[in-house]
C-alpha positions in Angstrom: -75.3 -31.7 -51.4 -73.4 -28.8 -53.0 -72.2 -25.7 -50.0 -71.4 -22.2 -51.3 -69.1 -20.4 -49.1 -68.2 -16.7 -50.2 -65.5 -14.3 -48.9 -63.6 -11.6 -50.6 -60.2 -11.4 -48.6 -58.5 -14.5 -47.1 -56.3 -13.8 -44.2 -55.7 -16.3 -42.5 -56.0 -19.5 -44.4 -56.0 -22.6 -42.1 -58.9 -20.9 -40.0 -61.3 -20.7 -43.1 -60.1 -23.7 -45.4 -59.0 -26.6 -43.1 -63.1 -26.4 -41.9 -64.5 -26.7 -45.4 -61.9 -29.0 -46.3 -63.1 -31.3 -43.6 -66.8 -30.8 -44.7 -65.9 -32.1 -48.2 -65.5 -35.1 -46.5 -69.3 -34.8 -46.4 -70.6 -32.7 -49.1 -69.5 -30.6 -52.2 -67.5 -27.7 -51.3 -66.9 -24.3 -53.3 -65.5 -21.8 -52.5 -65.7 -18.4 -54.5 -62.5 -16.0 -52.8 -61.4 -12.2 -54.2 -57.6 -12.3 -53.0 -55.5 -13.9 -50.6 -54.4 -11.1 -47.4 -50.9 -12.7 -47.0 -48.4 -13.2 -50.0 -47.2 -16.1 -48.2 -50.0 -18.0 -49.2 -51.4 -19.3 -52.6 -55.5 -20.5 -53.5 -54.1 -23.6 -55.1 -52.6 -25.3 -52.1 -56.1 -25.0 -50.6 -57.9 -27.3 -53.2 -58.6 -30.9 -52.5 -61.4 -33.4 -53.6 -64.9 -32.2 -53.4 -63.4 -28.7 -52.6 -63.3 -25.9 -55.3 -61.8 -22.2 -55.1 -62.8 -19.9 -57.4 -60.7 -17.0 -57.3 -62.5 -13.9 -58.9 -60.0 -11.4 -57.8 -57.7 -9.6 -60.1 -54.0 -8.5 -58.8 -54.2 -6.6 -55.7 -56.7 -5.8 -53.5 -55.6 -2.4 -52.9 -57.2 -0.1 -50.3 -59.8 2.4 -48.9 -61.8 3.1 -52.4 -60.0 0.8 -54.7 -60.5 -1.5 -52.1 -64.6 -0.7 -51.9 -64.3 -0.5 -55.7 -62.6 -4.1 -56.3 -64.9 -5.8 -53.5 -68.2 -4.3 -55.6 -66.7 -6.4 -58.4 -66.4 -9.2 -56.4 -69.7 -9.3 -55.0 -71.8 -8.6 -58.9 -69.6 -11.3 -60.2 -70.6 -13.9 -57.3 -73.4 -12.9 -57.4 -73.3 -13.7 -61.2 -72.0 -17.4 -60.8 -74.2 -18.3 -58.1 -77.2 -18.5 -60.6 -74.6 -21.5 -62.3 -73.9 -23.2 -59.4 -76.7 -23.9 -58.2 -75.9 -24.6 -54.8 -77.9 -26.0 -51.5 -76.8 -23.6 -49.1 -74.6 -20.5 -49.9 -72.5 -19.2 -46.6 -71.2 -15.5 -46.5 -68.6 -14.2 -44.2 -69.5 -11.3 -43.3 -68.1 -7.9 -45.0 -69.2 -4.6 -45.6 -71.0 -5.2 -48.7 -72.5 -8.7 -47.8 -76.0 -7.3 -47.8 -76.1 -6.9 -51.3 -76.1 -10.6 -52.2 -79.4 -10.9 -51.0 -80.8 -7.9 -52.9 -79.4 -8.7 -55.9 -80.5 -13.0 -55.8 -82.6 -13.1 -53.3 -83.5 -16.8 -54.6 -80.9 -18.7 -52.4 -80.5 -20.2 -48.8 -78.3 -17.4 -47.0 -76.4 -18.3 -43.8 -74.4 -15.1 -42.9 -71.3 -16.3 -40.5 -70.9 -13.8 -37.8 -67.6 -13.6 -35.9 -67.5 -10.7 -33.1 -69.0 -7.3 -32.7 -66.3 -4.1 -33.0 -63.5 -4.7 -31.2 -61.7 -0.8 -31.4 -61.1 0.6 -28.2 -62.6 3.7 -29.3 -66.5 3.8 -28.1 -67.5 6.0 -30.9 -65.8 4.0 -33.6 -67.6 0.5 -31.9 -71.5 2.2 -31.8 -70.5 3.2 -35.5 -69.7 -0.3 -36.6 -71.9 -2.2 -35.1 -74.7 0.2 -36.2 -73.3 -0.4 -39.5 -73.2 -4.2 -39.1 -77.1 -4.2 -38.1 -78.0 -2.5 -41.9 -75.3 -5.1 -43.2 -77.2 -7.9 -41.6 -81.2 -6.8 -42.3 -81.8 -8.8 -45.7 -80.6 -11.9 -44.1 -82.6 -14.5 -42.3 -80.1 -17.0 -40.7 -77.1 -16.5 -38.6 -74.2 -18.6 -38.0 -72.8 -17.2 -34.5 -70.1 -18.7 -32.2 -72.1 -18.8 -28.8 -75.2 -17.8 -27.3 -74.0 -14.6 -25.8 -73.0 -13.3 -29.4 -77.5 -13.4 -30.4 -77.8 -10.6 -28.0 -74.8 -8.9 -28.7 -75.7 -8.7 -32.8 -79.2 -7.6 -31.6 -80.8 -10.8 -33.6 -83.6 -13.0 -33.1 -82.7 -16.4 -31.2 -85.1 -18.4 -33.8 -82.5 -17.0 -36.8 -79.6 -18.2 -35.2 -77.2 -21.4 -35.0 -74.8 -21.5 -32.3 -71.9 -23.5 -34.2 -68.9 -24.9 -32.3 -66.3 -25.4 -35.8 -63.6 -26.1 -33.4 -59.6 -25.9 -34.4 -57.0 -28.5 -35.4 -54.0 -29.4 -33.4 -50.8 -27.8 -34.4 -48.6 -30.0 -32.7 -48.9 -33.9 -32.1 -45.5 -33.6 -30.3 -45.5 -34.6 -26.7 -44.7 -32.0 -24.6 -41.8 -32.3 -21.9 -42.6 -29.9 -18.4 -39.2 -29.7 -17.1 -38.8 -25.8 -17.9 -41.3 -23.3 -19.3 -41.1 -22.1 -22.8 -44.0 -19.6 -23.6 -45.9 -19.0 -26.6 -47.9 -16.8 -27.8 -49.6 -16.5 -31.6 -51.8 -14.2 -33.0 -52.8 -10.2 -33.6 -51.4 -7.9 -31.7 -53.1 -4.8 -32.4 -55.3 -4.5 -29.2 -54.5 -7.1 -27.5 -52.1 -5.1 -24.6 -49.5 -8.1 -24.9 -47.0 -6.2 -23.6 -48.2 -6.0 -20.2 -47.3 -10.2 -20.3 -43.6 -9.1 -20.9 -44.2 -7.0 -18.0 -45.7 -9.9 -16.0 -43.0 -12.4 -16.7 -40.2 -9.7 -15.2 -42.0 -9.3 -12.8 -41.9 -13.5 -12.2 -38.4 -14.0 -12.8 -37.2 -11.1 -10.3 -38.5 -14.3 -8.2 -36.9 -16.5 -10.1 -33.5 -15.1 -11.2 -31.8 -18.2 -11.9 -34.2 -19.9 -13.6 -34.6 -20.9 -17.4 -37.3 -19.3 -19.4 -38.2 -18.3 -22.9 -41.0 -16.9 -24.4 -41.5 -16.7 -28.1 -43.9 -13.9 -29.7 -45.3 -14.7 -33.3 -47.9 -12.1 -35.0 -48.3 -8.3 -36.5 -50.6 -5.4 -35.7 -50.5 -2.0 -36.3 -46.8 -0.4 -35.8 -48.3 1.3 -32.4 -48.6 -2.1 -30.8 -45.4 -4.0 -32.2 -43.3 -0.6 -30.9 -45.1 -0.6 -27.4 -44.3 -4.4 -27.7 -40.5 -4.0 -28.7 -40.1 -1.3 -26.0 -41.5 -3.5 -23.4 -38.9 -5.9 -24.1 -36.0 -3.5 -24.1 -37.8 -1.6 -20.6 -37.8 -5.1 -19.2 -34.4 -6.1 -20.1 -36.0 -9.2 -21.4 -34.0 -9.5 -24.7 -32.5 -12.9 -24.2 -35.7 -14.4 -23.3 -38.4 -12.8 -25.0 -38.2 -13.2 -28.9 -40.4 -11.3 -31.3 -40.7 -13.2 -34.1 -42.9 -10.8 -36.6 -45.6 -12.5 -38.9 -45.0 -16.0 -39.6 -46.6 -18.0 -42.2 -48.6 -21.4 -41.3 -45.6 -24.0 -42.1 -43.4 -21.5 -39.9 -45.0 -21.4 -36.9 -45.1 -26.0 -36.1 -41.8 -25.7 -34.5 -42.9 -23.5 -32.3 -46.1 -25.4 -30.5 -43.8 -28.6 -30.9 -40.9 -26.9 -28.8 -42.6 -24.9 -26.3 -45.0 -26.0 -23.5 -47.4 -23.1 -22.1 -49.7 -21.1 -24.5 -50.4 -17.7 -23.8 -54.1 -16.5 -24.2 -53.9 -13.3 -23.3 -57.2 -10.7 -24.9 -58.0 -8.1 -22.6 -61.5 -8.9 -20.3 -64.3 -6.2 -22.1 -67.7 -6.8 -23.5 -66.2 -7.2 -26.9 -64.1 -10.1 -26.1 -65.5 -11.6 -23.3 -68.3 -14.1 -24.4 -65.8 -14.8 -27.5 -64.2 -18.2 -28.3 -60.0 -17.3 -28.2 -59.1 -19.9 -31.3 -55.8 -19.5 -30.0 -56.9 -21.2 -26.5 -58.1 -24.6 -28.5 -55.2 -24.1 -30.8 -52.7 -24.6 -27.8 -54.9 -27.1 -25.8 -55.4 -29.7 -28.8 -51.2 -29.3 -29.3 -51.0 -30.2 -25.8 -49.7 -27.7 -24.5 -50.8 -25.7 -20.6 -52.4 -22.2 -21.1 -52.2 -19.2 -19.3 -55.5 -17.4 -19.9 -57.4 -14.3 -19.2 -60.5 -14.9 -17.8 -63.4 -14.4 -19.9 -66.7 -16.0 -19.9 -65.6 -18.4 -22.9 -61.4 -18.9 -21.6 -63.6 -20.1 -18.4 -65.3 -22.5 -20.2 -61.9 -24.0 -21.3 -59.4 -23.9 -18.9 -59.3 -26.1 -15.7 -56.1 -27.2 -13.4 -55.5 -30.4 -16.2 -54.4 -27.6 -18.9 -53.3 -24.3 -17.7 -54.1 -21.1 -15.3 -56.6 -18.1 -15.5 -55.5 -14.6 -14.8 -56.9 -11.0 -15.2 -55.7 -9.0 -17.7 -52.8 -7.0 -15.7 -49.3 -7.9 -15.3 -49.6 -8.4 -11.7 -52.0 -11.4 -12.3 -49.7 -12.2 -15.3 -47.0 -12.8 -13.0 -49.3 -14.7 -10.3 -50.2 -16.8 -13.1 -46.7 -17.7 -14.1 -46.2 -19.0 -10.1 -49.1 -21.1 -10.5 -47.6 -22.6 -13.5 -45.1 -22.7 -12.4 -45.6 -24.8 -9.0 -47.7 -27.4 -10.9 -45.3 -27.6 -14.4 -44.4 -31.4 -13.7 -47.7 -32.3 -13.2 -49.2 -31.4 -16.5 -49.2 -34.1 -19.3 -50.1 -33.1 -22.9 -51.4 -36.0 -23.8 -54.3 -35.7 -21.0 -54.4 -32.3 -22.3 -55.2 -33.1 -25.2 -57.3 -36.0 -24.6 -59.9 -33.4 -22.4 -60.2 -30.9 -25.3 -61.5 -33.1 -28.1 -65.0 -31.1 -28.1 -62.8 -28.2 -29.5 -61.8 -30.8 -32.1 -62.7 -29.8 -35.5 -63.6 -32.9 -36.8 -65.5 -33.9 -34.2 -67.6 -30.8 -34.0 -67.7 -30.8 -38.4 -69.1 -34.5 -38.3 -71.6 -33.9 -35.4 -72.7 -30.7 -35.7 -71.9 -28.5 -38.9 -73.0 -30.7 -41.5 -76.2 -32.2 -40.1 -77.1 -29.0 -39.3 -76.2 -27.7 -43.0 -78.1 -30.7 -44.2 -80.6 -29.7 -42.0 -81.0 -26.4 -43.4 -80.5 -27.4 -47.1 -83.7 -29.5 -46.5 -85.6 -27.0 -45.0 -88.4 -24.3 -46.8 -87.0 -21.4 -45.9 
């Protein structure tokens, strides 16, 4: 069995690649990619046996028209090699031209892989989005979503949808030691409000002046967001303990889950996030280390008194958060944390679920 799976921009590479990678283990993979978002990172490391990238991008990407312009190109030459490659099922991330492969070779099983609704905190910008994403979406027939809640949420029909569990891969295979707390947190920024954790933990350690803590920041967003998060460091006088460690690329960022021992989760608790898998949640539980999570629908699902806390999304219940870690640090193990999160294991979930049901729908009439 032969799987298409097409995407114009890359950004961040072990999310996309280290799934398909494990489904080569299974079936033919190939991949056909425009350009890579990050410099840091290069198409070729990505290849392995049974999995092909076909890069069809051209120098840079570049932006607002060029960037419309160059993705156009992209899509008429996929569309172009598809007819060669004859494959069993063809996956599309989803982008803003994605419904023209179906217009233009309609002849192909389409699964269109959906990851959230508009997450802008601007209303009008969200209802403008997601009305485009429903045009994006009419000339498909299958879905991949990431839970239930995300069917009604895209306005789709439950009988076009697969509710697919990829799961993540540990980080970290270092056991963690709970004799101090170290945070952590990785990911975007923009959004996100993670300064109001900065303001939580100050608001912790005025408790707990003599004690030891770090807390190491690791992602970018729009300049807005890393100066409010910069500022909150400096308001806090929290210089010496709170790190901001920009972007960092995938090899970077290992020493960080290996030295430190509580992940923090932290998306602010709206519609747009709430019935959302937080990678970064299985991402710190499979590395064995305790999380400190907002408390949405999914983070719920996830988080129990073996591996971490849940708070609200406020630096008051931040800092209540940090007690409760706190007060039960010496009784957390990683390796029974990571020994309860092996259904957010992405082999496991690959093996058992991804590829039968891509079999599945390779062998289907439709």
């Amino acid at each position: 069995m032969r799987l298409l799976v097409v995407k114009p921009l890359m950004p961040e590479p072990r999310f996309h690649f280290d799934r398909t990678i494990e489904i080569s283990k299974y079936m033919e993979v190939v991949w056909l990619c425009g350009w890579m978002q990050k410099s840091n990172y290069h198409f070729e490391d990505y290849e392995a046996p049974n999995h092909k990238i076909l890069v069809l991008g051209k120098g840079l990407r570049g932006k607002k028209f060029r960037a419309l312009l160059n993705e156009l190109k992209f899509v008429i030459k996929s569309t172009r090699l598809m007819r060669s490659i004859k494959a069993d099922v063809v996956l599309i991330h989803y982008h803003r031209l994605a419904f023209l492969y179906p217009l233009l070779l309609p002849k192909q099983k389409y699964i269109l892989l959906l990851f959230t609704t508009a997450v802008n905190k601007s209303m009008a910008k969200r209802i403008f989005w997601d009305s485009l994403g429903r045009l994006i979406r009419l000339p498909y027939q299958k879905f991949f979503v990431q839970t239930p809640e995300m069917i009604s949420l895209f306005g789709l029909k439950e009988d076009n949808c697969y509710v697919t569990r990829w799961g993540m891969k540990p980080i970290s295979v270092v056991k963690k030691s709970f004799t101090s707390m170290s945070l952590l947190y990785i990911g975007a920024l923009t959004g996100r409000n993670i300064h109001e954790t900065i303001a939580g933990l100050r608001m912790f350690l005025n408790k707990h002046q003599s004690l030891s803590v770090t807390y190491s920041i690791i992602g970018s967003g729009n300049p807005e967001y890393v100066e409010e998060l910069k500022r909150a460091i400096k308001d806090n006088a929290l210089e010496g303990i709170v790190t901001y460690h920009g972007y960092l690329p995938d090899n970077e960022i290992v020493s960080f889950f290996d030295q430190c021992n509580v992940g923090v989760s932290y998306v602010p608790i709206t519609p747009y996030y709430n019935d959302v898998i937080v990678t970064k949640t299985a991402e710190y539980m499979l590395s064995g280390l305790a999380t400190i999570a907002t408390n949405t629908n999914k983070n719920r699902m996830m988080i129990s008194d073996l591996n971490g806390v849940l708070v609200s999304d406020n630096p008051e219940s931040f800092a209540v958060g940090l007690e409760e870690i706190y007060g039960r640090l010496e009784s957390y193990d990683s390796k029974i944390i990571v020994e309860n999160s092996q259904e957010w294991d992405m082999g496991y979930n690959i093996k058992n679920d991804i590829v039968p049901l891509l079999k599945q729908i390779a062998g289907s009439k439709r």
